[in-house]
C-alpha positions as CSV (number, residue, x, y, z in Angstrom):
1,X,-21.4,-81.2,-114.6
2,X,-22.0,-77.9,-116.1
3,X,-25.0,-79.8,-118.6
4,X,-26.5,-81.4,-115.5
5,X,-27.1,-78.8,-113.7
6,X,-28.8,-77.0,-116.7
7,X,-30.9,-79.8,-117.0
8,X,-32.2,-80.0,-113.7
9,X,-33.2,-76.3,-113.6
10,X,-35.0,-76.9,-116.8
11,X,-37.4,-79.9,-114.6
12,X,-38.4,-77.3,-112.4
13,X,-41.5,-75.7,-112.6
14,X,-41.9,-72.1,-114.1
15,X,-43.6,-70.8,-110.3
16,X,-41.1,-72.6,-108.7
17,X,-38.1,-70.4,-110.0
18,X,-39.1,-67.1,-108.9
19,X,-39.1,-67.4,-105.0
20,X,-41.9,-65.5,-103.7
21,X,-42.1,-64.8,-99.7
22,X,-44.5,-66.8,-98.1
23,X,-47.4,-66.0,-96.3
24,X,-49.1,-67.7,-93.7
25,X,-53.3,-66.6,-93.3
26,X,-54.8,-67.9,-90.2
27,X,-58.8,-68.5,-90.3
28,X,-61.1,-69.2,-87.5
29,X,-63.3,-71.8,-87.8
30,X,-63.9,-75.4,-88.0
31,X,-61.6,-77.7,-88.9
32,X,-61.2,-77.9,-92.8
33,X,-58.7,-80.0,-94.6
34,X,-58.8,-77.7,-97.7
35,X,-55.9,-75.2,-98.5
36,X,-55.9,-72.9,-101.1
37,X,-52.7,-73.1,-101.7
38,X,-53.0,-74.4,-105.6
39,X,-54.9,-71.1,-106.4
40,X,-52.6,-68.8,-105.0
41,X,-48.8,-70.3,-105.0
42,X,-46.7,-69.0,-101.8
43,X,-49.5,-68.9,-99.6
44,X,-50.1,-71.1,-96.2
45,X,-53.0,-71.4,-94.6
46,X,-53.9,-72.7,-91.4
47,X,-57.3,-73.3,-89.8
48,X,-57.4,-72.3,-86.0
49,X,-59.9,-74.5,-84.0
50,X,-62.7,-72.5,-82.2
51,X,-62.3,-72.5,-78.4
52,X,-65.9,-73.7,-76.4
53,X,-67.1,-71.5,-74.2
54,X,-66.9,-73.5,-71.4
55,X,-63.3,-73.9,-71.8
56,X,-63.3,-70.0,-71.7
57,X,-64.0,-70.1,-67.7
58,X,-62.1,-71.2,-64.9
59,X,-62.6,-73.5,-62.8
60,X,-64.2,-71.4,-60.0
61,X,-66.5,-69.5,-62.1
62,X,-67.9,-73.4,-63.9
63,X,-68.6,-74.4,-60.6
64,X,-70.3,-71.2,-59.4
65,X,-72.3,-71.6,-62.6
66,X,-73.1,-75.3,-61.6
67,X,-74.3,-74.6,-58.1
68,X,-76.7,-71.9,-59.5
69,X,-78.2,-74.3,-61.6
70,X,-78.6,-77.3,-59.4
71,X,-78.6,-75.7,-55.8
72,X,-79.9,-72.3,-56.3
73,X,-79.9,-70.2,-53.2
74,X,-82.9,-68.4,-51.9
75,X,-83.1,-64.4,-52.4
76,X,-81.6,-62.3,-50.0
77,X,-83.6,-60.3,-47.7
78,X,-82.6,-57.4,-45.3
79,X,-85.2,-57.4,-42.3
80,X,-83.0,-54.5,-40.5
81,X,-82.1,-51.0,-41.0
82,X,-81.1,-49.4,-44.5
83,X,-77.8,-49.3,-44.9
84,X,-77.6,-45.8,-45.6
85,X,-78.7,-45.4,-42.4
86,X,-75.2,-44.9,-40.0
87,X,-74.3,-42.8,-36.2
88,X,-71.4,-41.1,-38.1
89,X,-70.9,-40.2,-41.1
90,X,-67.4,-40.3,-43.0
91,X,-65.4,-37.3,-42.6
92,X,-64.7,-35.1,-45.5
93,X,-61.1,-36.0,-47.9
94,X,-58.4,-33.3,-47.6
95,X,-57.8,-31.3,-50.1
96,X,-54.7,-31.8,-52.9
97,X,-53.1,-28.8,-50.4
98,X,-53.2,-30.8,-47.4
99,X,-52.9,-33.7,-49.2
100,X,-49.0,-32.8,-49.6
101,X,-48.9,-31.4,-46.2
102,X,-50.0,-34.8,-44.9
103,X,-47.5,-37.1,-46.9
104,X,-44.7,-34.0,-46.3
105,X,-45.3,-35.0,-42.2
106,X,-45.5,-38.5,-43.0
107,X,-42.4,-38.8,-44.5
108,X,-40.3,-37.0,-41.8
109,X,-42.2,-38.7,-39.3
110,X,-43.9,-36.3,-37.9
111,X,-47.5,-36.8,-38.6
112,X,-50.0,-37.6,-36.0
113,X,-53.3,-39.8,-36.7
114,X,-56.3,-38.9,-34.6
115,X,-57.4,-42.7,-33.7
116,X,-61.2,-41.5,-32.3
117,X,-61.9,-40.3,-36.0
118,X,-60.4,-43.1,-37.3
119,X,-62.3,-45.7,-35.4
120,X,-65.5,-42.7,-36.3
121,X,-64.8,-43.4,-40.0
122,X,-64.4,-47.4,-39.6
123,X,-67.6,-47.6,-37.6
124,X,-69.5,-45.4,-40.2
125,X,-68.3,-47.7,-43.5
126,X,-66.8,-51.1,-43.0
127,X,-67.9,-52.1,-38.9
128,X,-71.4,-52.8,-40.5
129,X,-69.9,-55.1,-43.1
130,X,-67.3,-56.3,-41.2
131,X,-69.9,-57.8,-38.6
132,X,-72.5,-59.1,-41.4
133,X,-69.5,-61.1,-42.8
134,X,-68.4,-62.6,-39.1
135,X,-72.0,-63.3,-38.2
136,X,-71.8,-65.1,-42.1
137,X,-69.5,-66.9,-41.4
138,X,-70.2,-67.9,-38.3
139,X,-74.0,-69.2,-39.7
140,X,-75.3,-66.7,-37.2
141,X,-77.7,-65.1,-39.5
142,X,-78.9,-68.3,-41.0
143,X,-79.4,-70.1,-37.9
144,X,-81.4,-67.5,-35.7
145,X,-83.5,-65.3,-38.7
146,X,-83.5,-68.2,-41.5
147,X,-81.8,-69.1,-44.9
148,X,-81.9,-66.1,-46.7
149,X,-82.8,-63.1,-43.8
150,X,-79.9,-60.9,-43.1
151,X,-79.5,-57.2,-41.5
152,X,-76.5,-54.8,-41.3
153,X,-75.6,-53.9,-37.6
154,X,-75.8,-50.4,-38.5
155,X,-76.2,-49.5,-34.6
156,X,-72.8,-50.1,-32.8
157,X,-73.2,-52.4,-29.9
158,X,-71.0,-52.1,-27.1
159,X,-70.8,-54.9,-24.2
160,X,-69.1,-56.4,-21.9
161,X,-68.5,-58.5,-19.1
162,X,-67.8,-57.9,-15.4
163,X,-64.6,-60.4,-14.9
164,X,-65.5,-61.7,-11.3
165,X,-62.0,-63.3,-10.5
166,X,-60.5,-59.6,-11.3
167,X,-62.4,-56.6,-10.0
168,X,-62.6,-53.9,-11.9
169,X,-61.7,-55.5,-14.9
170,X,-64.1,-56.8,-17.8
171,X,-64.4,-58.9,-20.8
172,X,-65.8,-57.1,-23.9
173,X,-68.0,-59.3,-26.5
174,X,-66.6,-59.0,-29.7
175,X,-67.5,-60.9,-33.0
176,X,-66.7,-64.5,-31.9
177,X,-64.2,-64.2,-28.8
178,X,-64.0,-66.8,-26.6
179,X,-65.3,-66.3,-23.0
180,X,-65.7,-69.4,-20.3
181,X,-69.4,-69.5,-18.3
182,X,-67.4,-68.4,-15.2
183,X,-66.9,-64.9,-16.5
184,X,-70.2,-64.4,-18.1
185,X,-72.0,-65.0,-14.9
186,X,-73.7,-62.1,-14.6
187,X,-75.7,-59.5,-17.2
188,X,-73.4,-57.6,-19.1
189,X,-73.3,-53.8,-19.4
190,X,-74.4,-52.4,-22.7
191,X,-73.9,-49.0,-24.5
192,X,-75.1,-48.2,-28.0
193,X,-75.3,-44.9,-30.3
194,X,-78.8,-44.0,-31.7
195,X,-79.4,-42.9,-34.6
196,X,-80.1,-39.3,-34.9
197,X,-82.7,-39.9,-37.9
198,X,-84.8,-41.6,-35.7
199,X,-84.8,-39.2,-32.8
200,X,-87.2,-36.9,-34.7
201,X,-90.4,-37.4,-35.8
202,X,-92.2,-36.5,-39.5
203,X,-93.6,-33.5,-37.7
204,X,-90.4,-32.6,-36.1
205,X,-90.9,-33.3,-32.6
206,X,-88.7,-35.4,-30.7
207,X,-89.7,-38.8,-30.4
208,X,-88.1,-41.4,-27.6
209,X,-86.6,-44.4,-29.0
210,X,-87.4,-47.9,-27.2
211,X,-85.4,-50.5,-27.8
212,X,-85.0,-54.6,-27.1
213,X,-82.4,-56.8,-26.3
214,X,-82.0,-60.6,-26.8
215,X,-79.3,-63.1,-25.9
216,X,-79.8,-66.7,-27.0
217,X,-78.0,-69.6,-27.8
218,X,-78.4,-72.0,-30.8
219,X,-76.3,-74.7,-29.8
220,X,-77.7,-75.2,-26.5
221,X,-81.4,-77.2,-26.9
222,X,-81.0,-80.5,-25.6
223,X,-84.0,-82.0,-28.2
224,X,-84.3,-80.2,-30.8
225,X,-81.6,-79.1,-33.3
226,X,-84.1,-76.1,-34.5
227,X,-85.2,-74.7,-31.3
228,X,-82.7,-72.5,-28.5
229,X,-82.2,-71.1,-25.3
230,X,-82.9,-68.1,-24.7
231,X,-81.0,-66.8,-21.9
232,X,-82.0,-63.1,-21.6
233,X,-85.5,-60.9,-22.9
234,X,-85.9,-57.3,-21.9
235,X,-88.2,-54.9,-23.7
236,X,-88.9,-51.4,-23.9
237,X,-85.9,-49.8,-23.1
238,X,-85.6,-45.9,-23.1
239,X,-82.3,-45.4,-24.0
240,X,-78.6,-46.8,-24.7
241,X,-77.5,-47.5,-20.7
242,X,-80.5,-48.0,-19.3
243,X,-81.4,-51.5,-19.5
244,X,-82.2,-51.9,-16.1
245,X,-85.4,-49.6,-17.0
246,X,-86.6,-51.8,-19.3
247,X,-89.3,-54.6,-19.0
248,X,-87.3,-58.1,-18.2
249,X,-89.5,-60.1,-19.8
250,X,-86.9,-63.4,-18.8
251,X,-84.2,-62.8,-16.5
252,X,-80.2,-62.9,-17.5
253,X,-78.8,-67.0,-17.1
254,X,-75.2,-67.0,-17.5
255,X,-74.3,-70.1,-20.3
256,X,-75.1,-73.3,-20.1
257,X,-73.1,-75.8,-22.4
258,X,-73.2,-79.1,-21.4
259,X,-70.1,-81.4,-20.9
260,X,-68.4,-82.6,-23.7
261,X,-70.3,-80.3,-26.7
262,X,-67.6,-78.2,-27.7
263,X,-68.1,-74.2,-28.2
264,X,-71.4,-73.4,-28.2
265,X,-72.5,-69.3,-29.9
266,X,-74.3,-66.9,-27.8
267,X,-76.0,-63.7,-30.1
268,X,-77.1,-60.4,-28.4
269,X,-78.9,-58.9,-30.9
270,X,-80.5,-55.6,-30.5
271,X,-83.8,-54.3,-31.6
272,X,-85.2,-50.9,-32.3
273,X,-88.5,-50.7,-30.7
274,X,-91.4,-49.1,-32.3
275,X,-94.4,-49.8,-30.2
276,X,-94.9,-51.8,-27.1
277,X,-95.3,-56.1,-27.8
278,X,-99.0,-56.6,-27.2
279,X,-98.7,-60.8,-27.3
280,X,-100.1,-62.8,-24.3
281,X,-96.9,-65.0,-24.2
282,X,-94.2,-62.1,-24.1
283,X,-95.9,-60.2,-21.4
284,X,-96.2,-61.9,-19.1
285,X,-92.8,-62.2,-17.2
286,X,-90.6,-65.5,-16.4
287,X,-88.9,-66.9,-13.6
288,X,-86.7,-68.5,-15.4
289,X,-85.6,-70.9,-13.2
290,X,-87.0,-74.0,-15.1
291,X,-85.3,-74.7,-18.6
292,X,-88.7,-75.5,-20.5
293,X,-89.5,-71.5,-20.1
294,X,-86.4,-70.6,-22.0
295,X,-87.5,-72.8,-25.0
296,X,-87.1,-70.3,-27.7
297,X,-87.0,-69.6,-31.8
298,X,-85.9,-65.8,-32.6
299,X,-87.6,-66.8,-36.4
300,X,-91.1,-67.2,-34.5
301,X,-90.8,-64.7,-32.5
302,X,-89.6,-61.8,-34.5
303,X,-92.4,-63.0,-37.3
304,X,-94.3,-62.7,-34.5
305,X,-93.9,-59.0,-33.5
306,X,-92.1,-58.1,-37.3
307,X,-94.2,-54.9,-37.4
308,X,-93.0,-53.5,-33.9
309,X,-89.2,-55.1,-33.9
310,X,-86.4,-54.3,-36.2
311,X,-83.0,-55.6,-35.6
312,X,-80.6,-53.0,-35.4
313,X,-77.2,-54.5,-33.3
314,X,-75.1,-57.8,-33.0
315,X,-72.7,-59.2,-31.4
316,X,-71.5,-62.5,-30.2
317,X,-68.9,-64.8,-28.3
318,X,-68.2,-68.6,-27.5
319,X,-68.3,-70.8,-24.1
320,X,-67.8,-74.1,-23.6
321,X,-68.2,-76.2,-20.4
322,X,-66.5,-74.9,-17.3
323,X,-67.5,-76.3,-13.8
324,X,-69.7,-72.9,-13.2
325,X,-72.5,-74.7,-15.2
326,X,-72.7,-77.9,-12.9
327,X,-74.0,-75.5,-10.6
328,X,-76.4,-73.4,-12.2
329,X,-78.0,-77.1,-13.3
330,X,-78.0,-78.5,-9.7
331,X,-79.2,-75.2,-7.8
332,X,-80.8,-72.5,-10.2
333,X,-82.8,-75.0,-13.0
334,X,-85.5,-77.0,-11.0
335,X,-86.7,-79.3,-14.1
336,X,-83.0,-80.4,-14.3
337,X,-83.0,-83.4,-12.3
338,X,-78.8,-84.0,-13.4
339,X,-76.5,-82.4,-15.1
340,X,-76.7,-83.4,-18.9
341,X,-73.0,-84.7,-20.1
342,X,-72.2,-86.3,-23.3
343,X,-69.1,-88.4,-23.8
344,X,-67.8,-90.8,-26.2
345,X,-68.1,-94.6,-25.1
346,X,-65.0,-95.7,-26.0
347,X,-64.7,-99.6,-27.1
348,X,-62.9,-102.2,-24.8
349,X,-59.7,-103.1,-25.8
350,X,-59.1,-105.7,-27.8
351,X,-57.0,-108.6,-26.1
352,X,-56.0,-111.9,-27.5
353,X,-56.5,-114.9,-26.0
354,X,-53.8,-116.1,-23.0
355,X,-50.7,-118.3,-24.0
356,X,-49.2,-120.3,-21.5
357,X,-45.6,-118.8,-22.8
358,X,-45.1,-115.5,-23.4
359,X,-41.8,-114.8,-24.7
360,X,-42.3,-111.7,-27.0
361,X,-42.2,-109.5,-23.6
362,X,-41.9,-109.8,-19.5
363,X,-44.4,-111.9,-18.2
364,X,-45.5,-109.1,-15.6
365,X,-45.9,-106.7,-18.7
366,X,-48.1,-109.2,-20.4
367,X,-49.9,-110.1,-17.6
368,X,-50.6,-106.4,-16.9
369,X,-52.8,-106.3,-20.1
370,X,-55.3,-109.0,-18.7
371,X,-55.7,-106.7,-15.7
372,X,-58.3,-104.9,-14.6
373,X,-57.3,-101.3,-15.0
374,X,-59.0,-99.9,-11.4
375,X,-56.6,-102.9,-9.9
376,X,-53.8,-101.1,-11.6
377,X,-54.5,-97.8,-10.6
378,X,-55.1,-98.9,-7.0
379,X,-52.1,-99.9,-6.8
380,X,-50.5,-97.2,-8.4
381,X,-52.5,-95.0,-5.6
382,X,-51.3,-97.0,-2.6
383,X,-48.0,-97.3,-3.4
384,X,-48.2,-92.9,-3.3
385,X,-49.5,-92.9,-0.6
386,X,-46.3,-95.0,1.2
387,X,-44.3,-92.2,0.2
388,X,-46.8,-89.2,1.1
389,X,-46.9,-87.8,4.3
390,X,-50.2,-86.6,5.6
391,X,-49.2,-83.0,6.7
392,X,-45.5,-82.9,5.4
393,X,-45.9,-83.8,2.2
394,X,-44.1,-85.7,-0.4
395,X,-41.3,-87.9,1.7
396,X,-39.4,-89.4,-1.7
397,X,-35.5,-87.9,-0.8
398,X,-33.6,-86.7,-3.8
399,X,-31.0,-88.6,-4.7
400,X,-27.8,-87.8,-7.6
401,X,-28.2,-91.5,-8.1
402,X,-31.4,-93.3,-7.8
403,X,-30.7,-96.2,-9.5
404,X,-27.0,-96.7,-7.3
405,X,-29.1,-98.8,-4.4
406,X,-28.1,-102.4,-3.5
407,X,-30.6,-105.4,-4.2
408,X,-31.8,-107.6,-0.9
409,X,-31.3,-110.7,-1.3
410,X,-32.4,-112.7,-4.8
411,X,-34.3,-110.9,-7.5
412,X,-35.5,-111.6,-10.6
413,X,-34.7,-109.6,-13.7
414,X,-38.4,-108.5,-14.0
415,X,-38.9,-107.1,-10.7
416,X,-35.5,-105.6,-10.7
417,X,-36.9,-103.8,-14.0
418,X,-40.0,-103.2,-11.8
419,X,-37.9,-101.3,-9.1
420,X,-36.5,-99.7,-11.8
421,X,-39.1,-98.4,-13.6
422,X,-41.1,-96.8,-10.0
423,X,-37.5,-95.2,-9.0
424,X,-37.3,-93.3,-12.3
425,X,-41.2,-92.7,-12.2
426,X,-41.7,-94.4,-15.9
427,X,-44.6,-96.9,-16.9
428,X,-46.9,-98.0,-14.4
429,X,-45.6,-95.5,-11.5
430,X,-45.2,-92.1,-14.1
431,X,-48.1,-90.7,-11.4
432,X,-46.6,-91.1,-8.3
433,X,-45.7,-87.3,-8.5
């Protein structure tokens, strides 16, 4: 045993006896089948494949990289006010003093937070954003200026709605809310701060601000998917209040959505003023009361008047149909010769041909579907009336037991089911209340 073992140690190889720790070298690079490992013994090396740079990205930054390159969008351009330009400005941080102070109160719950200089600091830095973002999102921007014009709402606009159901209570327009035609049918109030780096002239003397106002809608054209409705136009306005001494250049209409269109978007925008509109077609003033005047683009018409006009506010709300606006198209708009309503025209039912025998359900059921459905309701309608009383009311007794009433005479399962079925108000007769 002893000689055996010598004599395999002796087949080994002289590097092979002295065990040297190995080491493992890892080398960037393209993939090489090569090791060096007969040139220097103990030694492993191991070729790491190069990572693409494309595999580098995720998935939301290769496809942000693929719609630059095959649907670039336009540049952006700001047609309003800097946004340096603000009403407030942000108040000053408190010191590392009052810093503990602050977070002393806070923590005993004692601290109070002034909200006005709160909402002052919110208004000055993020309300501007805040409502470029909604009116974003919202295609507000895109829809009324173009793909590509923007403007920070740098002047807070304030407005609001008389509620006419509740007196003395109103409906503010926010960034989107939802309002019905009802409650918007009248002009709504409107307060704004202006800016005090406007209010002086280069030579230091105070100059008077004038200022514009514009609601339209555009969802609301009935022929043309680029075109609006422009429900409200005044001009030259002296101050924030005071639009009632302004030049109505097309009187307030409350909104108009026709039947079955969904939510339709209503923008006030507000526009600082710098000299009086000289064009024909804005000066002179509008009835209104035909819907071919109110046929509007705010593109056109603030390239139009781009020099004197620069939008300054926003804000907007939803409507949708409400039975207010059958009236304003039967008794204010003359050109309107009916309401305009669009509905879905639903497909008759399908019905297979008649068998002679019928034995999957009742007969009366299956007859029932071959019926006209105005026979049905007809019935349905006469059969409420037997059990209505003309100045009383509803006659039907209330009973612990409908169903516990003896049969006259013969019937037949069905119309026993039949009886059934207008007793307990199901089927056919779930109406009759």
């Amino acid at each position: 045993r002893s000689s055996l073992i010598g004599l395999l140690r002796g087949l080994r190889p002289p590097a092979a006896q002295t065990r040297t720790p190995a080491r493992t070298i890892f080398m960037m690079g393209p993939y090489d089948p090569r090791t060096p490992e007969d040139e220097e013994p103990g030694v492993k090396v191991r070729v790491k494949q190069e990572v693409p740079e494309e595999a580098k990205l995720s998935f939301r930054q290769r496809m942000a990289e693929w719609r630059a390159r095959h649907h670039p969008e336009p540049p952006a351009c700001n047609i309003g006010l800097p946004r340096s330009l603000l009403t407030a400005s942000r108040p000053e941080p408190p010191d590392e003093k009052r810093q503990q102070e602050l977070e002393r109160l806070a923590r005993n719950q004692q601290l109070r937070v002034d909200l006005d200089a709160v909402e002052l600091a919110w208004e000055s830095e993020r309300r501007p954003e805040h409502a470029l973002s909604a009116a974003r999102h919202y295609s507000i921007m895109e829809h009324l200026f173009g793909t590509g014009c923007f403007f920070y709402p740098v002047v807070p606009l304030r407005a609001h709605f008389a509620d006419p159901d509740l007196p003395g209570r109103v409906r503010p327009i926010a960034l989107g809310n939802v309002m019905t035609p009802r409650q918007c049918s009248e002009a709504p109030d409107l307060r704004w701060q202006e800016p005090q780096d406007f209010n002086s002239s280069s030579s230091g003397q105070q100059q008077q601000l004038k200022w514009a106002v514009l609601l339209t809608c555009p969802d609301e054209h009935l022929q043309s998917a680029e075109r609006e409705y422009a429900h409200w136009l005044v001009t030259d306005i002296p101050g924030s209040g005071r639009v009632a001494e302004g030049r109505v250049r097309l009187p307030y209409l409350q909104p108009i959505p026709p039947l079955g269109t969904g939510l339709h978007r209503y923008a006030l925008v507000l526009f600082l003023q710098s000299a009086p509109l000289e064009d024909q077609q804005e000066n002179q003033q509008l009835a209104g009361d035909r819907l071919a005047e109110r046929d509007f683009s705010t593109a056109e018409f603030y390239r139009r008047h781009q020099d004197r006009l620069t939008p300054a506010g926003l804000c907007f709300f939803q409507a949708a149909w409400d039975p207010s606006v059958r009236t304003v198209y039967r008794h204010r708009l003359t050109d309107m010769g009916a309401e305009p309503v669009f509905q879905f025209r639903w497909p008759a039912p399908y019905r297979p041909k008649m068998q002679q025998f019928a034995f999957s359900e009742p007969f009366n059921l299956y007859l029932d579907k071959y019926r006209d459905t105005k026979d049905i309701a007809e019935e349905t309608l006469k059969e409420k009336l037997k059990s209505v009383h003309p100045f009383l009311g509803r006659r039907r007794p209330e009973s612990k037991y409908p169903l516990a009433v003896p049969a006259e005479g013969y019937q037949p399962s069905w119309l026993k089911e039949r009886e059934a079925q207008k007793i307990l108000r199901q089927g056919q007769w779930r109406d009759l209340d």
